[in-house]
Each structure stands twice: as C-alpha cells, then as structure tokens.
C-alpha positions as CSV (number, residue, x, y, z in Angstrom):
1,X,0.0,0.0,0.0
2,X,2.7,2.1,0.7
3,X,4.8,1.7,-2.0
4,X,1.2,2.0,-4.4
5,X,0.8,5.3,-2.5
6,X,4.3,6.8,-4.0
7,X,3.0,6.0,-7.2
8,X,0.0,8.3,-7.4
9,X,1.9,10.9,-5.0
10,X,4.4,11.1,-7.6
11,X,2.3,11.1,-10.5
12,X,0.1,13.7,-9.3
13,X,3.7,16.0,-8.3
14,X,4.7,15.5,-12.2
15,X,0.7,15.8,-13.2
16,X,1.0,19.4,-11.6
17,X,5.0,20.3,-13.0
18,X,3.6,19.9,-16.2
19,X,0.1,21.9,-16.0
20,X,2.4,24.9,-14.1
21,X,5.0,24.5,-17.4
22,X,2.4,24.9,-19.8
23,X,0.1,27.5,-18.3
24,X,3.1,30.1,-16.6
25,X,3.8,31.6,-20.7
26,X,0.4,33.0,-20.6
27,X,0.3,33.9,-17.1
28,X,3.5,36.1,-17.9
29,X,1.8,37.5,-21.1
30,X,-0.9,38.7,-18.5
31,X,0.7,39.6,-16.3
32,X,3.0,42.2,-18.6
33,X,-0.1,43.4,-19.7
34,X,-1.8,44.1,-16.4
35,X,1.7,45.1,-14.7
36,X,4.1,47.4,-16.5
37,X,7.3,46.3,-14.2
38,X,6.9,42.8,-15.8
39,X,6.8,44.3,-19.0
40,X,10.1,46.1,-18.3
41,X,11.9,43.3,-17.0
42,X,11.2,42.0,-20.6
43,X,12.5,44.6,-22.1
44,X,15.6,43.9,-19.8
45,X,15.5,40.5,-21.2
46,X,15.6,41.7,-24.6
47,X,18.4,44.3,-24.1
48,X,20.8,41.4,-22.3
49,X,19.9,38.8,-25.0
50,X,17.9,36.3,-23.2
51,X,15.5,35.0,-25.5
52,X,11.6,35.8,-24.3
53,X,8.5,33.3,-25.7
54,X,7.3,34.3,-28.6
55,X,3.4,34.3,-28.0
56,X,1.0,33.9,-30.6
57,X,0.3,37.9,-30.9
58,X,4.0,38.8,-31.3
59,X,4.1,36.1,-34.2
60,X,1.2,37.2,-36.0
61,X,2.6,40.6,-36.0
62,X,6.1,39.3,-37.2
63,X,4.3,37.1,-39.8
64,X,2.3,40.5,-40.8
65,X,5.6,42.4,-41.0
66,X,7.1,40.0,-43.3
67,X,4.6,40.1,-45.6
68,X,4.3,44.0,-45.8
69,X,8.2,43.8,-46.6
70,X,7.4,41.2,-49.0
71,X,4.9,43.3,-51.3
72,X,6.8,46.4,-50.9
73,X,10.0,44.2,-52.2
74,X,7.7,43.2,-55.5
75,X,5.9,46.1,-56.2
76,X,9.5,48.4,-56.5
77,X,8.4,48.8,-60.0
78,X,11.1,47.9,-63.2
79,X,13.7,50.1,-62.3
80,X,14.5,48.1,-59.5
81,X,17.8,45.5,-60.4
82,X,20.4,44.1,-58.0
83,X,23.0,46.2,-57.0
84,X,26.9,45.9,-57.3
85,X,29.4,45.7,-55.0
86,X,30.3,49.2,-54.4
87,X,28.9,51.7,-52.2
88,X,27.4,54.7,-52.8
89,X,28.8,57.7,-52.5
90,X,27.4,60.7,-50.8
91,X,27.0,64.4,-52.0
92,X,28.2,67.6,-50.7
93,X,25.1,68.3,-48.9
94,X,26.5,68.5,-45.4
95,X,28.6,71.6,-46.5
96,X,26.2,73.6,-47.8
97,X,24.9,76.9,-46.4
98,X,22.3,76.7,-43.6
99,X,19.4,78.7,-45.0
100,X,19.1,75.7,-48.0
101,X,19.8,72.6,-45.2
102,X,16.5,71.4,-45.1
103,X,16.5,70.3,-48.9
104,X,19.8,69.2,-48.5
105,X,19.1,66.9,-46.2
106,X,16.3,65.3,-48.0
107,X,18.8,64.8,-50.6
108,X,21.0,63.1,-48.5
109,X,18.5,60.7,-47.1
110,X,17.5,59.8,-50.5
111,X,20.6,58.6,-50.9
112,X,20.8,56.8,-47.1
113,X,17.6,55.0,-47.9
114,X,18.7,54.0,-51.4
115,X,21.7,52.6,-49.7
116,X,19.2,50.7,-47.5
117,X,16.9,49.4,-50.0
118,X,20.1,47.9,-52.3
119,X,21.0,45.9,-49.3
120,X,17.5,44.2,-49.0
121,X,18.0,43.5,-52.7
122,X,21.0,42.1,-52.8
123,X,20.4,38.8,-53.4
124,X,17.1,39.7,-55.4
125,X,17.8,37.8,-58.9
126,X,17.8,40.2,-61.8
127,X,19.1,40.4,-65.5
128,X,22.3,42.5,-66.0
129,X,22.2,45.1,-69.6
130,X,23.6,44.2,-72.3
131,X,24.5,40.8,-71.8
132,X,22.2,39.7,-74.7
133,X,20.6,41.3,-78.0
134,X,17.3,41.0,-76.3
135,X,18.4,43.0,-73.4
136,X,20.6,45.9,-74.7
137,X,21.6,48.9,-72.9
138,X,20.0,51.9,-74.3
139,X,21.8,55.2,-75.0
140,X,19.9,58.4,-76.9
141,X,21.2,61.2,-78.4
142,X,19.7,64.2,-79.7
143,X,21.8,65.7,-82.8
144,X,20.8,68.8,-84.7
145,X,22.5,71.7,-86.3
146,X,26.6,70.7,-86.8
147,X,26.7,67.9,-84.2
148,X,26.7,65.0,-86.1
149,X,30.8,64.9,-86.5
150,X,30.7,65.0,-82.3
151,X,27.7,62.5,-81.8
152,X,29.8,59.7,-83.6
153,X,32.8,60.6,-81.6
154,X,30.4,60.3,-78.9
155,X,29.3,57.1,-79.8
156,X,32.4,55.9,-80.3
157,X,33.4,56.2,-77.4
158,X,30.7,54.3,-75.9
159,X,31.2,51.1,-78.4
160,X,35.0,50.5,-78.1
161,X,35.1,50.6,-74.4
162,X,32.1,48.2,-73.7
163,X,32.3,44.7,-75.1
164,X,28.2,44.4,-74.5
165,X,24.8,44.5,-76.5
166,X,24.1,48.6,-77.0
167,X,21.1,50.1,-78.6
168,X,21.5,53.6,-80.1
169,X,18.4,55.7,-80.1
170,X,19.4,58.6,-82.1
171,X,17.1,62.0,-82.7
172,X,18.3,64.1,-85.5
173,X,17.4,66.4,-88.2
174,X,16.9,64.7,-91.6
175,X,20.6,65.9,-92.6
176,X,22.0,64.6,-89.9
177,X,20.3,61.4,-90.1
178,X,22.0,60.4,-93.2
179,X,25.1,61.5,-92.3
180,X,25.1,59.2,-88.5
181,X,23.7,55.8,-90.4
182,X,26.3,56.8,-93.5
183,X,29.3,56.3,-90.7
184,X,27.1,54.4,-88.6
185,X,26.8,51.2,-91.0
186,X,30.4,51.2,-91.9
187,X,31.4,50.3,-88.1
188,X,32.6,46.4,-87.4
189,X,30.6,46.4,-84.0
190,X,27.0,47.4,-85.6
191,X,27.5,45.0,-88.9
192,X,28.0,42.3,-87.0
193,X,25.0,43.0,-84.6
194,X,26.4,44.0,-81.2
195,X,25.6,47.6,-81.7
196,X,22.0,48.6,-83.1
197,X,20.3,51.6,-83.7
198,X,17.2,53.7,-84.8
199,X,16.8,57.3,-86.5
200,X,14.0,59.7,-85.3
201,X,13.0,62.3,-86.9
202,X,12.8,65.5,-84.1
203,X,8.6,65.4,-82.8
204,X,6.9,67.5,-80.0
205,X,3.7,67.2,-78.7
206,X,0.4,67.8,-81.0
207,X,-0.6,71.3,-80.1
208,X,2.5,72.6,-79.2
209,X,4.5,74.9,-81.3
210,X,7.6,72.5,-82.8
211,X,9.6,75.7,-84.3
212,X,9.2,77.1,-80.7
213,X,10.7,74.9,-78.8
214,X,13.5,73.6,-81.1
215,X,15.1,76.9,-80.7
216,X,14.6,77.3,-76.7
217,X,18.5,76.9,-75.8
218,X,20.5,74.7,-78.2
219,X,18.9,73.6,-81.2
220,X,16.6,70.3,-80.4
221,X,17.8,70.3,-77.1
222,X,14.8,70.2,-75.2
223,X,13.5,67.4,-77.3
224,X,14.5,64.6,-74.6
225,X,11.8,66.5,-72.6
226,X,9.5,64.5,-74.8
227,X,11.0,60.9,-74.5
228,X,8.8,58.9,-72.1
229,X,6.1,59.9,-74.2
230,X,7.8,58.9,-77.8
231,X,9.5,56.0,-76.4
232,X,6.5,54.1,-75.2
233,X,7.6,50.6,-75.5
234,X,10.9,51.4,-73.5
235,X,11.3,50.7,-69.8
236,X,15.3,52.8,-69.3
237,X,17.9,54.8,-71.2
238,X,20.6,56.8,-70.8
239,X,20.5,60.1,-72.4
240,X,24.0,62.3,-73.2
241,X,24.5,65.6,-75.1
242,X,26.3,65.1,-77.8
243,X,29.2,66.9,-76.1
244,X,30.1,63.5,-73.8
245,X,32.6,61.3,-73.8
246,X,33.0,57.6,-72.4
247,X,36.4,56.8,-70.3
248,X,34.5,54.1,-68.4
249,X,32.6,51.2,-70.0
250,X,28.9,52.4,-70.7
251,X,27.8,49.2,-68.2
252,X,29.2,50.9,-65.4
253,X,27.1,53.8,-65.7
254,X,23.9,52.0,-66.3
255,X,25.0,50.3,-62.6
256,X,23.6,53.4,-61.3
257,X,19.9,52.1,-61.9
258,X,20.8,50.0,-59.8
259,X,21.2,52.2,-57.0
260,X,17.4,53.7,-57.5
261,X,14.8,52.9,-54.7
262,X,11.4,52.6,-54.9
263,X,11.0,56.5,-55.7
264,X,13.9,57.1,-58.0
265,X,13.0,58.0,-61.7
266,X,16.0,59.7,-62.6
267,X,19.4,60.2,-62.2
268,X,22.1,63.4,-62.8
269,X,24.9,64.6,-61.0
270,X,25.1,68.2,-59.3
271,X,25.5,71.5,-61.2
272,X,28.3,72.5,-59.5
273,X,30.0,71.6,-56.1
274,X,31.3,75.1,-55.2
275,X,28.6,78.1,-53.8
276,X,30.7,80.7,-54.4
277,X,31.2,79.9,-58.2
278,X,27.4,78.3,-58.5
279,X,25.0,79.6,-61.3
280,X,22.0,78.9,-59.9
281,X,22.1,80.2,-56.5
282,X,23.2,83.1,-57.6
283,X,21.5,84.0,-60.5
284,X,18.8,81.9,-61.6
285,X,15.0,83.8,-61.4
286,X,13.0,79.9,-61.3
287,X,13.2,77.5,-58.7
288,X,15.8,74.6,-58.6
289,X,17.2,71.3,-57.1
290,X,18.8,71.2,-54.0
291,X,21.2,74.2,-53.3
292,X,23.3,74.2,-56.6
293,X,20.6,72.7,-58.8
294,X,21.5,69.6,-62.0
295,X,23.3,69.6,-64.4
296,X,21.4,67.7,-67.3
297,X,24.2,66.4,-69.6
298,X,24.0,63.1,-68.4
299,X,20.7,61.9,-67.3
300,X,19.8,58.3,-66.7
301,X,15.8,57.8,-67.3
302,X,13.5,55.3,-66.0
303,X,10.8,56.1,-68.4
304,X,8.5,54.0,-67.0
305,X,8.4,56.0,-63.8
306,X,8.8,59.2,-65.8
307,X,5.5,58.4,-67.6
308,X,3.7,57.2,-64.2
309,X,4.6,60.8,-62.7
310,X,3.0,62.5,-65.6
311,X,6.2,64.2,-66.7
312,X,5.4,65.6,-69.6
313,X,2.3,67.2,-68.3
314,X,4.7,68.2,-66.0
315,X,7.6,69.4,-68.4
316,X,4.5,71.5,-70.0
317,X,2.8,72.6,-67.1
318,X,6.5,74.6,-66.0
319,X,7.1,75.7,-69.1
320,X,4.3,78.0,-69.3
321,X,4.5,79.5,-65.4
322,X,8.5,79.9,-66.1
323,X,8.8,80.2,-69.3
324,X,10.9,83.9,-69.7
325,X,12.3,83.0,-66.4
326,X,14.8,79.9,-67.5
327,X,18.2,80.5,-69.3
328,X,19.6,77.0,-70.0
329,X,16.5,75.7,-71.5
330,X,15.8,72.0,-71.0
331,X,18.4,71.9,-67.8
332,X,16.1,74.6,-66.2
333,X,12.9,73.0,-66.4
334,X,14.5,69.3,-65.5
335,X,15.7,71.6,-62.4
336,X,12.4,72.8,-62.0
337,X,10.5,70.0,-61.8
338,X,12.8,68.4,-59.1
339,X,12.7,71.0,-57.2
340,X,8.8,69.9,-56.7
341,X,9.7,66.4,-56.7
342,X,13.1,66.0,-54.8
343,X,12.3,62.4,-53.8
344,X,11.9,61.3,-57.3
345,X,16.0,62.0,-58.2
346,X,19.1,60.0,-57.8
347,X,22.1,62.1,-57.6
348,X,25.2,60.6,-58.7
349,X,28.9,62.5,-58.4
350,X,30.2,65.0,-60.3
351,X,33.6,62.8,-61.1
352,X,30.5,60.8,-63.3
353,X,29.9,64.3,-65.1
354,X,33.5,66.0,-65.4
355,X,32.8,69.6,-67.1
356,X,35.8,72.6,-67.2
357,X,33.8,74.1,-64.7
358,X,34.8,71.8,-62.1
359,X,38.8,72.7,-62.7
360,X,38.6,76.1,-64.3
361,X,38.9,78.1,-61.2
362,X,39.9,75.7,-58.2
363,X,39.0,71.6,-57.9
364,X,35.4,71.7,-57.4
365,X,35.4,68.0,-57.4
366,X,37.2,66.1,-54.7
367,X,36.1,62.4,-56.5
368,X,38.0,63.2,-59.4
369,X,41.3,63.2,-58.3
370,X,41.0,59.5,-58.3
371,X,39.3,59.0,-61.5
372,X,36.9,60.8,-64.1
373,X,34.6,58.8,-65.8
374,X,32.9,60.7,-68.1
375,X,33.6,64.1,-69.7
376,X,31.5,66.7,-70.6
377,X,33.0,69.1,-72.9
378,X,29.9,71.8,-72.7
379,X,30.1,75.2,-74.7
380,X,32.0,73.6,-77.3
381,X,35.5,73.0,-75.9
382,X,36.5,70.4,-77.9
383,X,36.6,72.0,-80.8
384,X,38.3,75.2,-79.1
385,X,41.9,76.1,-80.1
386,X,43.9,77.5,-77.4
387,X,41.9,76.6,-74.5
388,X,44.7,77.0,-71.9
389,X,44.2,74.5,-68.9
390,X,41.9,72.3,-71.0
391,X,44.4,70.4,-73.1
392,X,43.4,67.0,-71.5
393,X,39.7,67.4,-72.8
394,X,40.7,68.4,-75.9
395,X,43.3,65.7,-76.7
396,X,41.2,62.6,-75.5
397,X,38.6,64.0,-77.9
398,X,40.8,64.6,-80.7
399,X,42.5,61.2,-80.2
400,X,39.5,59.5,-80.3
401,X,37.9,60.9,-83.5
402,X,41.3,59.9,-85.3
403,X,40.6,56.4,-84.0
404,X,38.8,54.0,-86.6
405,X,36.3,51.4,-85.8
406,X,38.4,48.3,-85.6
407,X,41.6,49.2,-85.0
408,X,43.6,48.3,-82.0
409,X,43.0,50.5,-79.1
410,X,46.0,50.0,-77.2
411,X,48.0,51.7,-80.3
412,X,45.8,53.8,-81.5
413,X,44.3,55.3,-78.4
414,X,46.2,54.3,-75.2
415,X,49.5,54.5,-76.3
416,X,49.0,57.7,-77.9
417,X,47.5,59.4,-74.8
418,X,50.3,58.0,-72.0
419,X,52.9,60.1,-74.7
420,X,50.8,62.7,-74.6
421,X,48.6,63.8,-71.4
422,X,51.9,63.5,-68.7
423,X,53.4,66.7,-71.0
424,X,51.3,69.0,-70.0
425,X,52.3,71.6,-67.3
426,X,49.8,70.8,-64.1
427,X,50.1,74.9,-64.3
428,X,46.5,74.7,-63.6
429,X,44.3,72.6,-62.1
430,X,42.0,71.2,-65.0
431,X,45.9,70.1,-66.3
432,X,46.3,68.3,-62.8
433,X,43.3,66.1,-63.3
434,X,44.6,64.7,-66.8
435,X,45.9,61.9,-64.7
436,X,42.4,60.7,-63.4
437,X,41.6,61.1,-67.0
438,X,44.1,58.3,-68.2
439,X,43.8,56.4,-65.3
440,X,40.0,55.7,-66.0
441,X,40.8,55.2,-69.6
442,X,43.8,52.4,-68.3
443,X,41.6,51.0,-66.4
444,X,38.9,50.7,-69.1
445,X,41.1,48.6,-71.7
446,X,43.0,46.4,-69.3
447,X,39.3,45.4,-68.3
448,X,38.5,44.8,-71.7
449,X,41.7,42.4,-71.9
C-alpha cells in the first residue's frame, strides 16, 4: 500500500509540473499586460539577450511584417535591379549653407535609404544590360545643327570601351540622319549585330508649337523633354549631349539604376560643387534642385516612372509658369521639376559628369582626383583652339575621333594618350586632373583584356 501510494503521489507531483510549465507563458503575457514592471523586466531580457516566448500575438505581427516587406519588395516597379558591390557615395550636402539645409538633407536621405533598400535586394535575382541582343543597354542622343561629327565621336566612345549588346536611339534632323547611319553602318561592331540603332525624326507634342521649342536653348535640345512619351515601349535609357565622352565602359554607368529605390526615376549629377562659383544660387530667377541645382548632360531615365509621374504634363505645365524666367533651357525645367519632386531623383557624383567648370577656377570635385569617368565638354570645348588648362579634354577628344572602328586601341588610343597627357604643365588645375583622366581610360582597356 505504501509503496502504491508513492505512485499516485508522484504522479500527481509531475501531473501538476507539467500543467504549471504549460500555463506560466500565458500567465506572464498577463501579467505584462496588467503590470508594467513585468513588461520592463522583458524589455531587460531583450536588451541582455535572453531570449523571451514568442506568444502567438507577437508572431502574427512578425508574420504580418514580413509580408508587408514582402509586397513592398515586388511592387518596386522595373527600375529596380540588383545592385553591385560598391557603395554609394554621398553628395556635398552637409557643407552647404544653412538657409538651404532642409532640402539638402532630403537629398541626403534619398541617398541613405537608397543605400538601404540595395541591401534588401542584394540577393534579389535580376538580368544584368547588355548581356544579350534582347536585353541591350540603351543610350539616346539628340543631334541637330553641326553635331553630327561630335555624336559619332560620342558614340564611339561608348562602343570601343564596352564589349556588351548597345542600342543607339538617335534624334536628328533629316541631314543629320544620313550622315550618322552613312558612318554608322560602316562600323565592325554594328555589322556584325552588337551595336543597333534607330533614326528619329525630331517630334513634339500635338498642339505645341515645334519651331518654338527647337530653338529654346541649343537647337533640339529640349527634345529629350519628350522621350517617355515617344518611347513608349521602352522601360530605361541613358540620355548624353552630344558633347560627352566615355572613359569608363557604358555598363558601369547603367550600374547606377541600380542604385534607384522605390522612388527614383531619374538620375544626374550636381551642377556645381562650389557656392561661391554656382550659377544657380546666384542667378537663376525659377526654382531649382537642391542648393546648386542639376546639371542635365547626363541623365539616366526610368521612363517608366517618368511616364507614371506624368512628366510631360509636368515638363509642359512649368514651361508656361517659367517660361521667360529659364536661361539653360531644357536643364532649367529638369531643375524645376525636381525642385517639386526632390524624392523622385538619384544624384550621382560629379567625377560621373567631369565639365571645365569643375577645374577652371579651383578643384570643385574632390572624386576626381582619383578617377573621371565621363567628360563633358559643354560650350563647345573640344573643338576650341587654345583653351589653356583644357588640353586633357581636348586631346582625349581629338584622339578618339582619329581612331577608326576596328583598330587596335592599345595603339591607337592608349599609347597615344600616355605620350601625350603627362606633357602638359599641371600649371592649372583642369591640367592636374589629366591623370584621373588616363587612369579611368587604363583601367577601361585592361578590363577589356
């Protein structure tokens, strides 16, 4: 008898262990409710790492969370691709003058959260440009008026230092147009199908006065305006002036899509770096981006997100309230428009957009004395004689125009260059940055190795 009555002693003792195990969870969820020093001593838990139960309303809120991540993740829209390696770099904003900090800032944290955003897309499974005909990278050009000698050096420059799949969409005047395709057909690259390309003929909008705006600014400039809404069937391009040149493979550009978030439907880099020398804080009469405003030379273009924000509604609606207020043209109403819709643009640095400005007074661009990517030869400087201080733009251009479609670029444009670019005097400081100009072109061909 007594040895029976150990039995049910001890089986009742475990009987109530186990009820007390499985009920205390939710007697402590109650109890943190009802009493807010339990709830802090799980907080204390938390903060020394000792993991808490995970009741049932904590994991519907996780599970909740997750998927709320999850359709945010797939509805980032077309423009969103997996990011590379490298990080982004930030702007200038946290030097610029007080009065203007506000929009500087919200620069700046488009840029934080863009960083963010690539890192939850990181392993995010997405087709790289140009990898296959079906997939090219896009490039457009606008070319009126005497530019059709510098869009092919332009162009050139993006074929020989990119080894992928390129599509050309090219705007010109009817002249011009036979000109580009004359050259264009006789290059290796687009016979044998690598490099393809389209003519336009130069449109506007129905209603609006063509002759009118073809002669606001530069002629045809402002027809890129009008791109999301001629290029229907087009998801992303690059545009370039025709006044560009490529020392970096064209793929490394289109990387900056890349870098968009969710927002993000265009990219360009900053105007100017300097306040002291900037144009449009101190002179122009319309609003603008940021503190220094764009420069538009160089302008990646999600179209699809251009044509979901109405843009050309938008490029329309400006023109008429600013119209005898804007000086550059096609830059000042791009510079208008963000200045309404700062969330919606990517700013990349200025060593991606290397104008004379940036070296003609002081180095206005502290990326580019490591390398320059791309140059931008605005008002005409490469074909300006005696440009003192500018002889590294000029020769790179001149150099590549005398280089022919096939020929080896190690003789015919590297070679030439390293002879060439370490003679001139770094009397100045646009001559001091001829070394990040070779270095990015070196770089470029022993890639291409």
């Amino acid at each position: 008898m007594r040895f029976a009555a150990r039995i049910m002693v001890t089986g009742l003792s475990c009987l109530v262990f186990v009820l007390f195990v499985l009920l205390k969870p939710w007697q402590q969820a109650s109890t943190a409710a009802d009493n807010p020093d339990v709830a802090l001593m799980g907080d204390l838990w938390d903060q020394v790492g000792i993991p808490r139960f995970d009741v049932a309303g904590d994991r519907d809120k996780g599970d909740a969370g997750n998927e709320q991540e999850g359709t945010e993740e797939a509805t980032k829209g077309e423009g969103t691709v997996e990011l590379p390696e490298n990080e982004l770099e930030k702007t200038e904003a946290q030097q610029l003058p007080q009065q203007n900090q506000q929009t500087a800032d919200k620069q700046d944290n488009n840029l934080h959260t863009n960083e963010n955003e690539g890192k939850q897309a990181e392993n995010v499974d997405h087709p790289k440009h140009g990898l296959t005909p079906e997939n090219p990278i896009r490039l457009s050009v606008v070319a009126c008026g005497d530019r059709a000698g510098e869009t092919l050096v332009l162009l050139k420059s993006a074929v020989i230092f990119s080894h992928r799949y390129l599509f050309f969409h090219l705007f010109a005047e009817d002249n011009v147009k036979i000109e580009l395709s004359r050259e264009l057909d006789t290059w290796p690259a687009v016979m044998d199908g690598r490099i393809r390309y389209q003519l336009y003929s130069i449109v506007f909008p129905e209603g609006q006065d063509a002759e009118q705006w073809k002669k606001i600014f530069k002629p045809c400039a402002t027809q890129r305006l009008f791109l999301p809404d001629i290029l229907k069937d087009i998801d992303s391009l690059i545009y370039v002036d025709t006044d560009i040149l490529f020392l970096t493979p064209i793929e490394t550009l289109w990387e900056h899509f890349y870098r968009f978030n969710a927002s993000h439907s265009a990219a360009l880099a900053p105007e100017g770096e300097d306040i002291p020398t900037g144009w449009y804080n101190r002179f122009a009469r319309h609003p603008y981006y940021g503190v220094l405003g764009v420069n538009s030379g160089i302008m990646l273009m999600n179209l699809t997100r251009l044509r979901a924000m109405n843009w050309v509604s938008e490029v329309l609606k400006y023109y008429e309230e600013y119209r005898y207020k804007i000086t550059w043209g096609d830059q000042d109403l791009i510079n208008v428009i963000f200045h309404f819709h700062p969330d919606k643009l990517y700013v990349y640095p200025c060593e991606w957009n290397f104008r004379p400005d940036h070296c003609r007074y002081k180095n206005a661009c502290p990326g580019a004395f490591n390398r320059i990517y791309m140059l931008h030869g605005n008002r005409q400087l490469f074909h300006k004689k005696d440009q003192r201080g500018m002889d590294g733009f000029i020769t790179i251009y001149n150099t590549l125009e005398k280089h022919r479609e096939g020929e080896d670029i190690h003789t015919s444009i590297l070679e030439p260059l390293r002879q060439a670019l370490p003679s001139y005097k770094a009397d100045n400081t646009c001559n001091e940055m001829v070394s990040s100009m070779l270095a990015s072109i070196e770089d470029t061909i022993h890639s291409m190795a």
